[in-house]
mmCIF file as gemmi writes it, N, C-alpha and C atoms, coordinates in Angstrom:
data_model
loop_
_atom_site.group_PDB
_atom_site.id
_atom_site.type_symbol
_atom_site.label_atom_id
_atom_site.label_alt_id
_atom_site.label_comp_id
_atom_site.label_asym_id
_atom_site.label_entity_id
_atom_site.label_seq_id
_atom_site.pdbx_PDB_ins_code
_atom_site.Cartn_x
_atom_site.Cartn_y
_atom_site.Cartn_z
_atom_site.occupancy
_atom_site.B_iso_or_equiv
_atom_site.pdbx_formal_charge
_atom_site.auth_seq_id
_atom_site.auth_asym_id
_atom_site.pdbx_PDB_model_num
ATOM 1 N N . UNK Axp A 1 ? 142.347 147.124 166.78 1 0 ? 1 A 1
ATOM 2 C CA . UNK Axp A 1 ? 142.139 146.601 165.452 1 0 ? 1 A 1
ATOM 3 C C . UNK Axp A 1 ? 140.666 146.647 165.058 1 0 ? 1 A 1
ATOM 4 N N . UNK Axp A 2 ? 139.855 146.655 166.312 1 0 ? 2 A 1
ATOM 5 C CA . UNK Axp A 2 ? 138.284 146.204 165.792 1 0 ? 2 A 1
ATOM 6 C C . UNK Axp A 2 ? 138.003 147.81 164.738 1 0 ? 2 A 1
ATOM 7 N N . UNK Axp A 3 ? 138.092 148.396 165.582 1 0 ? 3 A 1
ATOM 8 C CA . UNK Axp A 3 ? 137.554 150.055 165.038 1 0 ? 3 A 1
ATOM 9 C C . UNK Axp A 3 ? 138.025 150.324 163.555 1 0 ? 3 A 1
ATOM 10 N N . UNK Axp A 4 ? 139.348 149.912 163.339 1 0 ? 4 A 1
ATOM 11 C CA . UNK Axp A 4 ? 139.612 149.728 161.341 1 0 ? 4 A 1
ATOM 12 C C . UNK Axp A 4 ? 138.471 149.231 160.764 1 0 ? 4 A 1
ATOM 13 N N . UNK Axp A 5 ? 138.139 148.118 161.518 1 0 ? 5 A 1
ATOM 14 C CA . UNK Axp A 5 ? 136.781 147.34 160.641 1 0 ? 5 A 1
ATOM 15 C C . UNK Axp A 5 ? 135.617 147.448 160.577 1 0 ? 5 A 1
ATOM 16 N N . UNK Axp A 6 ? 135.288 148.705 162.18 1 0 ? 6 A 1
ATOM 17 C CA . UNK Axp A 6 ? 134.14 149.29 162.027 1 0 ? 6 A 1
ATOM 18 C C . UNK Axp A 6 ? 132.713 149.538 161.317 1 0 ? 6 A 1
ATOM 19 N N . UNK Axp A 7 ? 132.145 149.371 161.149 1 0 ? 7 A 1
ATOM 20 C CA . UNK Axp A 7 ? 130.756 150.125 160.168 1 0 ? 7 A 1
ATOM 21 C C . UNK Axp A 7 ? 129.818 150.601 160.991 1 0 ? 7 A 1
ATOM 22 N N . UNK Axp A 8 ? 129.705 151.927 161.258 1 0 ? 8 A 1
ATOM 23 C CA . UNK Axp A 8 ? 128.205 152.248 162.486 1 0 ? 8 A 1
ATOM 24 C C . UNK Axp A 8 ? 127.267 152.959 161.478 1 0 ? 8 A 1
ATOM 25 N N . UNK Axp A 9 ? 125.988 152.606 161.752 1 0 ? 9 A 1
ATOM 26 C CA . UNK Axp A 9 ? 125.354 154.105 161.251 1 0 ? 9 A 1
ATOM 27 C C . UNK Axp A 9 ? 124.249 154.352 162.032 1 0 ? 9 A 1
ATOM 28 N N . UNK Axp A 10 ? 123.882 156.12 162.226 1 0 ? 10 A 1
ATOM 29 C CA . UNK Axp A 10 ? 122.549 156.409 162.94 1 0 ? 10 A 1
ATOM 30 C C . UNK Axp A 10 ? 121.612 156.558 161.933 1 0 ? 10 A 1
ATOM 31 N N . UNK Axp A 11 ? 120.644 156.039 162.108 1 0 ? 11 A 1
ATOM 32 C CA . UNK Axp A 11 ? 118.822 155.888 161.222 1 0 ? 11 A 1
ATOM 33 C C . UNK Axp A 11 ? 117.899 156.383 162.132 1 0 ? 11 A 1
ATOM 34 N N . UNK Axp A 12 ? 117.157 156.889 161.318 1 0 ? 12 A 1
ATOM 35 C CA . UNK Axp A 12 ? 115.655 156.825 161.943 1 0 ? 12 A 1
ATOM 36 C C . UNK Axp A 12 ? 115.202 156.616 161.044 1 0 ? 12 A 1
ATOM 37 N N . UNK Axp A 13 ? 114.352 155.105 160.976 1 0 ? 13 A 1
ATOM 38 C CA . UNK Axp A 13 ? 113.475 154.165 160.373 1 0 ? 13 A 1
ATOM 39 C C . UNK Axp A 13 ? 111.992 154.436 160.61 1 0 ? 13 A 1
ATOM 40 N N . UNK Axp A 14 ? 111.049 154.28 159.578 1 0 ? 14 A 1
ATOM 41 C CA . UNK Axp A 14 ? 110.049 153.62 159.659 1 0 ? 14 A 1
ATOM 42 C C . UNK Axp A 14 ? 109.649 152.273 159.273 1 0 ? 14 A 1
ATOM 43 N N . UNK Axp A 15 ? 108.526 151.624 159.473 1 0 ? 15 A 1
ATOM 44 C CA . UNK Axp A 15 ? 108.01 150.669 159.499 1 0 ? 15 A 1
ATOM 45 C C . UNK Axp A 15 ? 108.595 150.494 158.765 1 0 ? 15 A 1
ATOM 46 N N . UNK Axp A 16 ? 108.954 149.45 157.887 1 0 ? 16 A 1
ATOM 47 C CA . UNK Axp A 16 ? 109.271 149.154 156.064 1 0 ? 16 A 1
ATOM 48 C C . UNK Axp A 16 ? 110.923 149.572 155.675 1 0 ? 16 A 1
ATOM 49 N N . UNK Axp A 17 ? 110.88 150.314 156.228 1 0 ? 17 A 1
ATOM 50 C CA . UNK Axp A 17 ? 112.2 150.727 155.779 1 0 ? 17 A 1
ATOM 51 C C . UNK Axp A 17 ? 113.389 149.936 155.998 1 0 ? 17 A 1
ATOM 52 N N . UNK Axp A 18 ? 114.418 150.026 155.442 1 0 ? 18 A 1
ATOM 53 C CA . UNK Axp A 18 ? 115.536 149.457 154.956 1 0 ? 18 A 1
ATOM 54 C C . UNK Axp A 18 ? 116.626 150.229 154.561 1 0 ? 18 A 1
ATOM 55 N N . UNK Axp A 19 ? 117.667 149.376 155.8 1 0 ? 19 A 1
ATOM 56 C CA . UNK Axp A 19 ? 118.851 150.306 155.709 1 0 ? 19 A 1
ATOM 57 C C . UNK Axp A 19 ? 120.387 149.157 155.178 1 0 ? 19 A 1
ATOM 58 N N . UNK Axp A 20 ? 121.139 149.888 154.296 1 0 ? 20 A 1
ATOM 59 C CA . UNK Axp A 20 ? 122.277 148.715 153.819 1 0 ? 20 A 1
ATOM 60 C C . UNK Axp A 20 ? 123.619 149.429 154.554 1 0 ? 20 A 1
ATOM 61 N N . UNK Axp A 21 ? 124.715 148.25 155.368 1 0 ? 21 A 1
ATOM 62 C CA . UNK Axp A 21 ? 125.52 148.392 156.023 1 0 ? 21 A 1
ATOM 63 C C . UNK Axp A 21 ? 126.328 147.65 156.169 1 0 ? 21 A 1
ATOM 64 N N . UNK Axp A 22 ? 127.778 147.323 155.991 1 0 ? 22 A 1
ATOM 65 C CA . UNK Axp A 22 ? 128.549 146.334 155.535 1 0 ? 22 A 1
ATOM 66 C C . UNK Axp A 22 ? 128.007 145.408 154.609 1 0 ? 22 A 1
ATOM 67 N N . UNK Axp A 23 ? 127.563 145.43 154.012 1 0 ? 23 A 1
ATOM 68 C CA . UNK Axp A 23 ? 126.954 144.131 152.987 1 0 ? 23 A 1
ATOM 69 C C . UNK Axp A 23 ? 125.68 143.361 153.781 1 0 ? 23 A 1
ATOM 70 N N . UNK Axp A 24 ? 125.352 144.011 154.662 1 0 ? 24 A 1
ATOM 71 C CA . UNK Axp A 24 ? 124.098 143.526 155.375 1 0 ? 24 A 1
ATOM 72 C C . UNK Axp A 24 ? 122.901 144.39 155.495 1 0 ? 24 A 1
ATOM 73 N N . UNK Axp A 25 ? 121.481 143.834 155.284 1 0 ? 25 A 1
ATOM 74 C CA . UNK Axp A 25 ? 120.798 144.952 155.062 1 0 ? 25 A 1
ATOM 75 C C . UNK Axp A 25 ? 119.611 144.151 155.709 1 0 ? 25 A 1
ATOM 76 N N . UNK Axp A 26 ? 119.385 145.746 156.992 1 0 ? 26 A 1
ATOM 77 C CA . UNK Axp A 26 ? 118.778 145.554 157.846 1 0 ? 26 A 1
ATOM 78 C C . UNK Axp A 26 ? 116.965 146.453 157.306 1 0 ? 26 A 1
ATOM 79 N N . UNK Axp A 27 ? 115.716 145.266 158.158 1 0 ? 27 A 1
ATOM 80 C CA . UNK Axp A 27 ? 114.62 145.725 157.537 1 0 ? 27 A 1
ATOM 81 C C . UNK Axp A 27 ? 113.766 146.134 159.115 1 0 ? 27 A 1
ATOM 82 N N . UNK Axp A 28 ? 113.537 147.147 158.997 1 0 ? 28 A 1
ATOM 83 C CA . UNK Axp A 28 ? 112.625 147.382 160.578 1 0 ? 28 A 1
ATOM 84 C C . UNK Axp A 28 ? 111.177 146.849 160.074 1 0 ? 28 A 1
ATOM 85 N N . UNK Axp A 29 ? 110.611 146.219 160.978 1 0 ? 29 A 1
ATOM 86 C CA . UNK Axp A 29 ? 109.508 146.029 160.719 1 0 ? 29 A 1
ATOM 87 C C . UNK Axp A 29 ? 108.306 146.682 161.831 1 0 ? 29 A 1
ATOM 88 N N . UNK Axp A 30 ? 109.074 147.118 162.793 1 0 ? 30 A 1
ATOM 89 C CA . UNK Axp A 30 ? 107.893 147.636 163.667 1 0 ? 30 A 1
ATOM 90 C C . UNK Axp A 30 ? 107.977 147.309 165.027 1 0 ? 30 A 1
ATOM 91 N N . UNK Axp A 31 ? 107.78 148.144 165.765 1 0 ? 31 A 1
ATOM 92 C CA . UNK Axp A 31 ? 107.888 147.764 167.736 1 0 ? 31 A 1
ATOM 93 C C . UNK Axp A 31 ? 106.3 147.334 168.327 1 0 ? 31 A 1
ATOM 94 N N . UNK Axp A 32 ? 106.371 146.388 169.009 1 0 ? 32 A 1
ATOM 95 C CA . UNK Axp A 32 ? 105.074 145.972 169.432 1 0 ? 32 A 1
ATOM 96 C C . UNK Axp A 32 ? 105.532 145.89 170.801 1 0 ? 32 A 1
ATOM 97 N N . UNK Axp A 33 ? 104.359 146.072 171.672 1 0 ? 33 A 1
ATOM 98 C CA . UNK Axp A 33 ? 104.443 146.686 173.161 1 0 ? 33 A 1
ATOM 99 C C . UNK Axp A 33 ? 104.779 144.943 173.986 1 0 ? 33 A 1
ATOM 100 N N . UNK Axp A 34 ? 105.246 144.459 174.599 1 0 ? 34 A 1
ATOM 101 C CA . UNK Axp A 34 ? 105.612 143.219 175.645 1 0 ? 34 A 1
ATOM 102 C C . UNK Axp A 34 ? 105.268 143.511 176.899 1 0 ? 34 A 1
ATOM 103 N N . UNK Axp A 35 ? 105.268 142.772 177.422 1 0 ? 35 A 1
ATOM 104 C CA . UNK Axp A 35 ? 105.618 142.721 179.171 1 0 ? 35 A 1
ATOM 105 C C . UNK Axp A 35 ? 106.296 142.214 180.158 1 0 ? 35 A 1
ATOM 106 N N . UNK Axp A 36 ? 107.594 142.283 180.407 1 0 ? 36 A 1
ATOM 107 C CA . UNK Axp A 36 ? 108.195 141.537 180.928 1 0 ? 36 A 1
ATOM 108 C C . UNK Axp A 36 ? 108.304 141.024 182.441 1 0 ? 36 A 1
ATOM 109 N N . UNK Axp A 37 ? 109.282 140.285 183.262 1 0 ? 37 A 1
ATOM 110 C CA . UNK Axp A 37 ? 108.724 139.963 184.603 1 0 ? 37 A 1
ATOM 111 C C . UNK Axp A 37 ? 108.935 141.526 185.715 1 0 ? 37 A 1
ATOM 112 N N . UNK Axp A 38 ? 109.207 142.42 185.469 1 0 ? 38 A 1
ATOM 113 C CA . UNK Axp A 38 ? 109.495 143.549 185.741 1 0 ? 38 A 1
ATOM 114 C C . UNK Axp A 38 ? 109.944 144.846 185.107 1 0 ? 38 A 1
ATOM 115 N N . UNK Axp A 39 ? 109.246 144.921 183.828 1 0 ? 39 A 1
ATOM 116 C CA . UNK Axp A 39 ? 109.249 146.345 183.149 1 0 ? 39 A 1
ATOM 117 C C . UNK Axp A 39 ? 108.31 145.922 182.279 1 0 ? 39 A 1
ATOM 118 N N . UNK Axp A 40 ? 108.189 146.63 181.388 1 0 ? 40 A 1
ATOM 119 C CA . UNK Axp A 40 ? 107.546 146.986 179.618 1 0 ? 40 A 1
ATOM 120 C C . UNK Axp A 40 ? 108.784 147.479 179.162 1 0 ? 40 A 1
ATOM 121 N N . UNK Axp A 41 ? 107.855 146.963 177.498 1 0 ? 41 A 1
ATOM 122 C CA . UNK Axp A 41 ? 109.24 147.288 176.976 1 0 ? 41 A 1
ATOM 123 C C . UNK Axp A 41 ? 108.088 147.549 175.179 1 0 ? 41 A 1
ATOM 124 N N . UNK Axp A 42 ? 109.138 148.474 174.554 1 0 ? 42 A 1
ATOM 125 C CA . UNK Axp A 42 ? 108.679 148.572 173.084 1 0 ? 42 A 1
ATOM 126 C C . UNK Axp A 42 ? 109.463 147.341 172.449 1 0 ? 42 A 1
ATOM 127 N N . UNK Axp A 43 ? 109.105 146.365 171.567 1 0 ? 43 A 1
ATOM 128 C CA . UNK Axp A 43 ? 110.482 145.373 171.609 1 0 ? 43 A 1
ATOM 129 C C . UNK Axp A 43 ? 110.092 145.593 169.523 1 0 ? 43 A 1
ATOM 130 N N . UNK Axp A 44 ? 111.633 146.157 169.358 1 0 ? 44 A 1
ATOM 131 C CA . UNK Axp A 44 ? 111.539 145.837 167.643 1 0 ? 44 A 1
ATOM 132 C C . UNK Axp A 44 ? 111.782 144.62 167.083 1 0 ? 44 A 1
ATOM 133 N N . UNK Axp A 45 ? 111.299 144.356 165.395 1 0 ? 45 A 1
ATOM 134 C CA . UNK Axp A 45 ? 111.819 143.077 164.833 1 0 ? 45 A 1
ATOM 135 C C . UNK Axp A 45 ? 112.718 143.909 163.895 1 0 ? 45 A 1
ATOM 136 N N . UNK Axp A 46 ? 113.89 143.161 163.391 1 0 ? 46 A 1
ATOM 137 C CA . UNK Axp A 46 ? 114.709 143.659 162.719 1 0 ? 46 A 1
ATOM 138 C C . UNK Axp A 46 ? 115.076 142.789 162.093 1 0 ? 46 A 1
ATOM 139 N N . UNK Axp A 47 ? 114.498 142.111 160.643 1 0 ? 47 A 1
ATOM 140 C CA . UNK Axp A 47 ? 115.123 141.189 160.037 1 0 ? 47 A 1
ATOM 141 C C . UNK Axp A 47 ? 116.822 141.702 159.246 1 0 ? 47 A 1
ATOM 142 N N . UNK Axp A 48 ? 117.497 140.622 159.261 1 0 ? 48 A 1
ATOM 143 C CA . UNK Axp A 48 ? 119.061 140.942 158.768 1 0 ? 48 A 1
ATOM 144 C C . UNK Axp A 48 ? 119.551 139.916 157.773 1 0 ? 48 A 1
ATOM 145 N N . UNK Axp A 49 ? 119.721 140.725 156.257 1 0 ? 49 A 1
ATOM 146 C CA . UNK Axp A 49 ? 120.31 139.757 155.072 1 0 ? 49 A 1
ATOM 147 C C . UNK Axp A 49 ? 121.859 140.236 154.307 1 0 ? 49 A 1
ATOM 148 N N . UNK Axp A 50 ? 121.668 139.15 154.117 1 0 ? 50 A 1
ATOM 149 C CA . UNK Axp A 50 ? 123.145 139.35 153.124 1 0 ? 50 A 1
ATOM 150 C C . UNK Axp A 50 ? 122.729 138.422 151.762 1 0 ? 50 A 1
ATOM 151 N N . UNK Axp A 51 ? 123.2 139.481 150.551 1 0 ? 51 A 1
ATOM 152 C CA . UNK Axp A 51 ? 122.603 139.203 149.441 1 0 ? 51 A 1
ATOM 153 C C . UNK Axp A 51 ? 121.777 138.271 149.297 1 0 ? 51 A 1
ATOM 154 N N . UNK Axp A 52 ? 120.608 139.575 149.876 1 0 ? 52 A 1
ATOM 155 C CA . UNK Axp A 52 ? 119.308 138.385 149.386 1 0 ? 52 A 1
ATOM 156 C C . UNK Axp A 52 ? 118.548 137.492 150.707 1 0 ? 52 A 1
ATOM 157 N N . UNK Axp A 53 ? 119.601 137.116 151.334 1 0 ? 53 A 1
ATOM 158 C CA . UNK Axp A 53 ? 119.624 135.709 152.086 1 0 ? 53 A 1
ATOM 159 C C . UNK Axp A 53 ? 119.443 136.209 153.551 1 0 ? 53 A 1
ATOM 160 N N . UNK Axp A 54 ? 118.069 135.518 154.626 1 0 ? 54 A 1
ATOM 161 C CA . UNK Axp A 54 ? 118.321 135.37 155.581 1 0 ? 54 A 1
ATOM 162 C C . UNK Axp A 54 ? 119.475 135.019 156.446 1 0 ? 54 A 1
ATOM 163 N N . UNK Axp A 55 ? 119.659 136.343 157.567 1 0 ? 55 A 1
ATOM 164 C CA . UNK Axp A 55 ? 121.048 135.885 158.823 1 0 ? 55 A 1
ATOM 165 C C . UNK Axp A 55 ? 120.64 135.839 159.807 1 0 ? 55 A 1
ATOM 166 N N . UNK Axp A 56 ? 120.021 136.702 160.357 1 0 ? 56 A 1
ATOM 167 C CA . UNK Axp A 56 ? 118.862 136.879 161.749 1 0 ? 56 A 1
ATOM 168 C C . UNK Axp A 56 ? 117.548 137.525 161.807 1 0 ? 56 A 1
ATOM 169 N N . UNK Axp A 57 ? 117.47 137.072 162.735 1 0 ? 57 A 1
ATOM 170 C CA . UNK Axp A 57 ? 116.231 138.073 163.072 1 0 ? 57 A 1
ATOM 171 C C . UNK Axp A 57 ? 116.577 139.282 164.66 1 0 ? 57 A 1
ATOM 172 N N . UNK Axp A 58 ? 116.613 140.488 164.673 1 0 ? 58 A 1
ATOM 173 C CA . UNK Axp A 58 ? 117.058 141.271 165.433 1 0 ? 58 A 1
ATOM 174 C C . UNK Axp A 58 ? 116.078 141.801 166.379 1 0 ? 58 A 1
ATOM 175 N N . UNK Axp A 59 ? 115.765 141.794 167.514 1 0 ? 59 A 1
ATOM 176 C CA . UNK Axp A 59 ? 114.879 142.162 168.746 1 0 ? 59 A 1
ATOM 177 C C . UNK Axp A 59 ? 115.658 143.271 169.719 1 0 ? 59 A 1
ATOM 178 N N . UNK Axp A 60 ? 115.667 144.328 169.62 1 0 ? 60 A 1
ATOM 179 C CA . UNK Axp A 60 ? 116.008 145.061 170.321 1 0 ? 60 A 1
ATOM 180 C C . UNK Axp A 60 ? 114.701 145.839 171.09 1 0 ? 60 A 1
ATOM 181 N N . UNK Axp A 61 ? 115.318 146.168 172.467 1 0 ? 61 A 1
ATOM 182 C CA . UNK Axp A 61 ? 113.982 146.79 173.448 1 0 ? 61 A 1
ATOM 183 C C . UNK Axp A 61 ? 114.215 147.981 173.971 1 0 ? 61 A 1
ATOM 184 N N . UNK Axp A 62 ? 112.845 149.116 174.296 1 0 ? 62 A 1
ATOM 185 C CA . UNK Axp A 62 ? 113.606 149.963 174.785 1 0 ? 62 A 1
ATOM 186 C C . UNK Axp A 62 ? 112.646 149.777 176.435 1 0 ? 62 A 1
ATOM 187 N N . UNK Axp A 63 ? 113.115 149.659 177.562 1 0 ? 63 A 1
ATOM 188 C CA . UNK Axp A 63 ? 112.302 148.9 178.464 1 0 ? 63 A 1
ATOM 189 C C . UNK Axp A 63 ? 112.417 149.971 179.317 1 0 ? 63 A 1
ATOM 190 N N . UNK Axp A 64 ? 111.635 150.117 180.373 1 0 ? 64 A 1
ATOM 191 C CA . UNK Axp A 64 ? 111.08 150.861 181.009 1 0 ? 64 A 1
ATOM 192 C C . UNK Axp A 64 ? 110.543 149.979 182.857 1 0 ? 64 A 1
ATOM 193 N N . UNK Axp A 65 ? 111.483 149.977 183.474 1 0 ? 65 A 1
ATOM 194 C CA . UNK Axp A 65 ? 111.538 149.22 184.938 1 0 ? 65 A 1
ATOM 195 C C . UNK Axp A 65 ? 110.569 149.802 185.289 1 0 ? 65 A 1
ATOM 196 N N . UNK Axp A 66 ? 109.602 149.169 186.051 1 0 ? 66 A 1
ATOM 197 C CA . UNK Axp A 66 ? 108.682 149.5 186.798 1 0 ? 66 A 1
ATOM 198 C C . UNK Axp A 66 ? 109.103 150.081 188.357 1 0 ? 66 A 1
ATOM 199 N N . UNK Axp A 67 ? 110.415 149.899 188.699 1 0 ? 67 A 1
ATOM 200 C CA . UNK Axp A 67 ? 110.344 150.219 190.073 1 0 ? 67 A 1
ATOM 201 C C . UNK Axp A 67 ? 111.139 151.599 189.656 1 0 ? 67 A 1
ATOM 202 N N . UNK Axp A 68 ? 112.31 151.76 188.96 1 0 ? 68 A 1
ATOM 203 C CA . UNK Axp A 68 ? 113.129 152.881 188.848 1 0 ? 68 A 1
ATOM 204 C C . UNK Axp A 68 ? 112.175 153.927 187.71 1 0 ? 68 A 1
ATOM 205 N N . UNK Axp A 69 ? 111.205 153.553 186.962 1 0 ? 69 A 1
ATOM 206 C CA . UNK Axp A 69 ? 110.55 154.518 186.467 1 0 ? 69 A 1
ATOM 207 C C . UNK Axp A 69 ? 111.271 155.115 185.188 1 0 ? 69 A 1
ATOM 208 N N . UNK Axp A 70 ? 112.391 154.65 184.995 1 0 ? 70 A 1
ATOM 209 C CA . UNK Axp A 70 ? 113.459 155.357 183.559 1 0 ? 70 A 1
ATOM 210 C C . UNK Axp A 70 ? 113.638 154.391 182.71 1 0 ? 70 A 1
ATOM 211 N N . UNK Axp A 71 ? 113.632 154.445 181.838 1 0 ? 71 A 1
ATOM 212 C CA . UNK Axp A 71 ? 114.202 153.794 180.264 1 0 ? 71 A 1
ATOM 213 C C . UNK Axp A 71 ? 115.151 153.064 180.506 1 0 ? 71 A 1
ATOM 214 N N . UNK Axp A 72 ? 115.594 152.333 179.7 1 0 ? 72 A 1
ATOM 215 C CA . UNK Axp A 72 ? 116.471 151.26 179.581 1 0 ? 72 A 1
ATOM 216 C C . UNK Axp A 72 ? 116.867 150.797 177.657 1 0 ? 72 A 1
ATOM 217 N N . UNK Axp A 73 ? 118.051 151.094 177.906 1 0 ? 73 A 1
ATOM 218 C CA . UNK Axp A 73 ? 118.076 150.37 176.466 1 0 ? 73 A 1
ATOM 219 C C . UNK Axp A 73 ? 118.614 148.834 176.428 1 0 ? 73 A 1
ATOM 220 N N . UNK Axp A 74 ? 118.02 148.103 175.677 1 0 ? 74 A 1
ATOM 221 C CA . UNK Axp A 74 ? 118.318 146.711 175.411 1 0 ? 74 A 1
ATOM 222 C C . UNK Axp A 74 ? 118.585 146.244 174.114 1 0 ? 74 A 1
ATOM 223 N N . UNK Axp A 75 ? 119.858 146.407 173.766 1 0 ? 75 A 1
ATOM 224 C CA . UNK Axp A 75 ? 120.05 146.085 172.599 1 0 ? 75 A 1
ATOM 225 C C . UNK Axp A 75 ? 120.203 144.789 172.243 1 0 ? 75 A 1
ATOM 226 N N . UNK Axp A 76 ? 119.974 144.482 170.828 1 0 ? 76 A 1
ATOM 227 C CA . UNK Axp A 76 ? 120.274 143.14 170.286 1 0 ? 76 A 1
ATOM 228 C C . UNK Axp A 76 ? 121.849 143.028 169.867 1 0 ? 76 A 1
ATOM 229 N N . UNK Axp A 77 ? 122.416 142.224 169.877 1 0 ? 77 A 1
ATOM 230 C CA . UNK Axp A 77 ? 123.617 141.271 169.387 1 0 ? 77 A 1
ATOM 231 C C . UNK Axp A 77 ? 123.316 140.278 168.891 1 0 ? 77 A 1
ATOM 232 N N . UNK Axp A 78 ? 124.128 139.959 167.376 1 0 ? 78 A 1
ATOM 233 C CA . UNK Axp A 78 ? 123.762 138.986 166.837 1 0 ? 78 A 1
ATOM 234 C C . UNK Axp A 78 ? 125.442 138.325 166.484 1 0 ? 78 A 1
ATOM 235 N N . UNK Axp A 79 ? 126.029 137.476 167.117 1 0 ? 79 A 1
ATOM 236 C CA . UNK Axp A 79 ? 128.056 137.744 167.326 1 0 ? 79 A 1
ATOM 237 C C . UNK Axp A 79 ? 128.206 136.185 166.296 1 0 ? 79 A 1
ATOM 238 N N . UNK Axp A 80 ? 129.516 136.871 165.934 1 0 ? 80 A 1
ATOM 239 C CA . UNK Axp A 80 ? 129.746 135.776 164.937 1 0 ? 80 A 1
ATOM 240 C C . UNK Axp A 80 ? 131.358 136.057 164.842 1 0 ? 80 A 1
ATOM 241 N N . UNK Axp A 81 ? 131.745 134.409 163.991 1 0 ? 81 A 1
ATOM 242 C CA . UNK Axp A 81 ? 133.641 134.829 164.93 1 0 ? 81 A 1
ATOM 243 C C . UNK Axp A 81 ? 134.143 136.215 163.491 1 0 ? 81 A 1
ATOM 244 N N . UNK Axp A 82 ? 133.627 136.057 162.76 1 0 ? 82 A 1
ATOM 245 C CA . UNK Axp A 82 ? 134.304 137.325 161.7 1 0 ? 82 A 1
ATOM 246 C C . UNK Axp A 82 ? 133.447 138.679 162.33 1 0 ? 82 A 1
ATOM 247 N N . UNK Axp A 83 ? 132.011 138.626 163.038 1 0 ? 83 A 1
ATOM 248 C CA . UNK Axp A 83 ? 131.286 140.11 163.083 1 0 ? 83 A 1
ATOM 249 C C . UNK Axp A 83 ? 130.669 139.58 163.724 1 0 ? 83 A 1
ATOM 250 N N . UNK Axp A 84 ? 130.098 141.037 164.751 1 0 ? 84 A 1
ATOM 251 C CA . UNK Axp A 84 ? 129.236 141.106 165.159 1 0 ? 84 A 1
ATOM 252 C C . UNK Axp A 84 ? 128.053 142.198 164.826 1 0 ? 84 A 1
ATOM 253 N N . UNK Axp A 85 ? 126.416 141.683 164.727 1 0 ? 85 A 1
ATOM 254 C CA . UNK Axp A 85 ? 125.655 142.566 164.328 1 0 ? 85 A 1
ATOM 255 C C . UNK Axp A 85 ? 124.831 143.267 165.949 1 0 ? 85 A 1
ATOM 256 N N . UNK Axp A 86 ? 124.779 144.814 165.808 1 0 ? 86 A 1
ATOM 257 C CA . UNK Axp A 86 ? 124.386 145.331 167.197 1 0 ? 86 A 1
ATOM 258 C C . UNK Axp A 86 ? 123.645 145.861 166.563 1 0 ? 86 A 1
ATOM 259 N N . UNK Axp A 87 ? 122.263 146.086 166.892 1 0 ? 87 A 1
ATOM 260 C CA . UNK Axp A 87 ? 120.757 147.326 166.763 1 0 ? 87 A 1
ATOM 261 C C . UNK Axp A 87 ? 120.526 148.001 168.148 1 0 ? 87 A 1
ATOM 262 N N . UNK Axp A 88 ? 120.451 148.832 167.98 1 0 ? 88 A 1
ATOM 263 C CA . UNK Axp A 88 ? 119.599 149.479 169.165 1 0 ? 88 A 1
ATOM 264 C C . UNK Axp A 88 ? 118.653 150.543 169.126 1 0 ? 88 A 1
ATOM 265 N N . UNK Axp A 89 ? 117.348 150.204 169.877 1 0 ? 89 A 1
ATOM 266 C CA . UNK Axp A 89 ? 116.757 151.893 169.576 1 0 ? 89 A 1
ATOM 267 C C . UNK Axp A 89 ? 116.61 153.17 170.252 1 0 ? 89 A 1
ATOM 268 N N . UNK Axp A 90 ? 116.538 153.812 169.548 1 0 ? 90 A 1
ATOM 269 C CA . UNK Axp A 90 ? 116.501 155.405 169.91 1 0 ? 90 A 1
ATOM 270 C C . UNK Axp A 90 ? 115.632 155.599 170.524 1 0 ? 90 A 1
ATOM 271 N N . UNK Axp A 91 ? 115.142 157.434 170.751 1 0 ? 91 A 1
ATOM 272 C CA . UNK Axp A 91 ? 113.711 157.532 171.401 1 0 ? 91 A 1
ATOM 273 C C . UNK Axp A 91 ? 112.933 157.464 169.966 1 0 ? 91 A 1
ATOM 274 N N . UNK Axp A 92 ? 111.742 157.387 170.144 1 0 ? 92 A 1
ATOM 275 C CA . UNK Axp A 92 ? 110.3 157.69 169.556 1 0 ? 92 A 1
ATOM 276 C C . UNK Axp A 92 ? 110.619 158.94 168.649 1 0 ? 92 A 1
């Protein structure tokens, strides 16, 4: 049943940009570098509205383990009992 209700889309965003998707419209604002207790990570902000109106704020990472040396994706979830909102990022 979920997949009827579906909405995906692929972007490539810049800074500023703004993308609209089920009635929710997501704003990238930019990846700033972190450090976590065992990787780095690029970590985005992704504010998320519905007409108009603050819903979340979206943090997705793309992290990088220090011991295995490879990427990692870390996506955000933002779950709610009608939807759930998922971001994730791409490469560079």
């Amino acid at each position: 049943m979920v997949k009827g209700y579906e909405s995906e889309k692929d972007v490539r965003m810049e800074p500023g940009d703004t993308v609209e998707i089920g009635g929710y419209t997501f704003r990238f604002d930019g990846v700033r570098d972190v450090n976590g207790p065992n990787y780095v990570a690029g970590r985005a902000q992704i504010p998320v509205t519905r007409n108009g109106k603050p819903v979340t704020t979206l943090y997705p990472e793309k992290r990088i383990y220090r011991v295995q040396n490879q990427p990692m994706t870390e996506a955000a979830i933002d779950t709610g009992f009608t939807r759930d909102l998922y971001v994730s990022l791409g490469e560079a």
